[in-house]
C-alpha positions in Angstrom: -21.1 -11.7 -7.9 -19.8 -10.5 -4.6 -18.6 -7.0 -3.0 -15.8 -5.5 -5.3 -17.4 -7.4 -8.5 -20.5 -5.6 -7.9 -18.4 -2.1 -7.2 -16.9 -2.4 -10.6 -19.5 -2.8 -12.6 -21.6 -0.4 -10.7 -18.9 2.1 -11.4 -18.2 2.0 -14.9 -22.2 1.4 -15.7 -23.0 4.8 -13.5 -20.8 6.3 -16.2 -22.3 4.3 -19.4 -19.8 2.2 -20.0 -21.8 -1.1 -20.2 -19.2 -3.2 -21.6 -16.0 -1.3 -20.2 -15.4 -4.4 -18.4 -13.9 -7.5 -19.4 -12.7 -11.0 -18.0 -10.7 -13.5 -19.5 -10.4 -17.0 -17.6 -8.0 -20.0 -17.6 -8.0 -23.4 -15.9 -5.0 -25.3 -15.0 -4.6 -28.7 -13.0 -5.4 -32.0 -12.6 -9.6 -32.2 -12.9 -9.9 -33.0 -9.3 -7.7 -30.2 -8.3 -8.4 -27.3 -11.0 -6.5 -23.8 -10.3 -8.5 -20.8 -11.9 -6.9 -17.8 -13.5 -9.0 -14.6 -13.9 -8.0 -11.4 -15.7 -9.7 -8.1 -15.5 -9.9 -5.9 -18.6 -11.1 -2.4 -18.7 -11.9 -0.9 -21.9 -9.3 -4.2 -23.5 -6.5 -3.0 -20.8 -5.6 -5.9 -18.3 -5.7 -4.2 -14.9 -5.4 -7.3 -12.7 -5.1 -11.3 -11.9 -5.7 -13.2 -9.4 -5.9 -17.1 -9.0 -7.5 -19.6 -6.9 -9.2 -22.8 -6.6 -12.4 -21.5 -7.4 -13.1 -19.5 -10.3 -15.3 -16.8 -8.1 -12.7 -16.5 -5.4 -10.6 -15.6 -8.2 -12.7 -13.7 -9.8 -13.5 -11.8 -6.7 -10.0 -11.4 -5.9 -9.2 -9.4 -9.3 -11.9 -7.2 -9.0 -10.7 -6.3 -5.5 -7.1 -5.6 -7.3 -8.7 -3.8 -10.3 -10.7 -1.5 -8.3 -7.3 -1.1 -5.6 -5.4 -0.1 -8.9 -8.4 2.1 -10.4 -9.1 4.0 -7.2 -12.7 2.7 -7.0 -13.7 2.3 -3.4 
């Protein structure tokens, strides 16, 4: 997990929301040249996506957006 991953879960988990968060992950592409699609949920809501050629850049990228969107900082 990096930075705004970690600042997600820390923040709902501080509040006892173990499981408030969510992701929900796609692959696309040829297999040497795979695209990833991540999608943040909170509490079943989608709050962001972000895509990339590697699933934790992506990943990384929508937690960055989620917590943008969800004033988490």
């Amino acid at each position: 997990m990096s930075r705004y991953t970690i600042m997600l879960n820390n923040h709902y988990q501080s509040r006892r929301r173990l499981h408030a968060v969510t992701w929900a992950e796609a692959q696309s592409g040829p297999p040497h040249a795979l695209s990833w699609t991540l999608t943040c949920k909170v509490e079943g809501e989608v709050i962001s996506t972000a895509t990339a050629n590697q699933k934790s850049v992506a990943k990384e990228e929508a937690a960055r957006i989620a917590c943008e969107r969800l004033g988490i900082n």
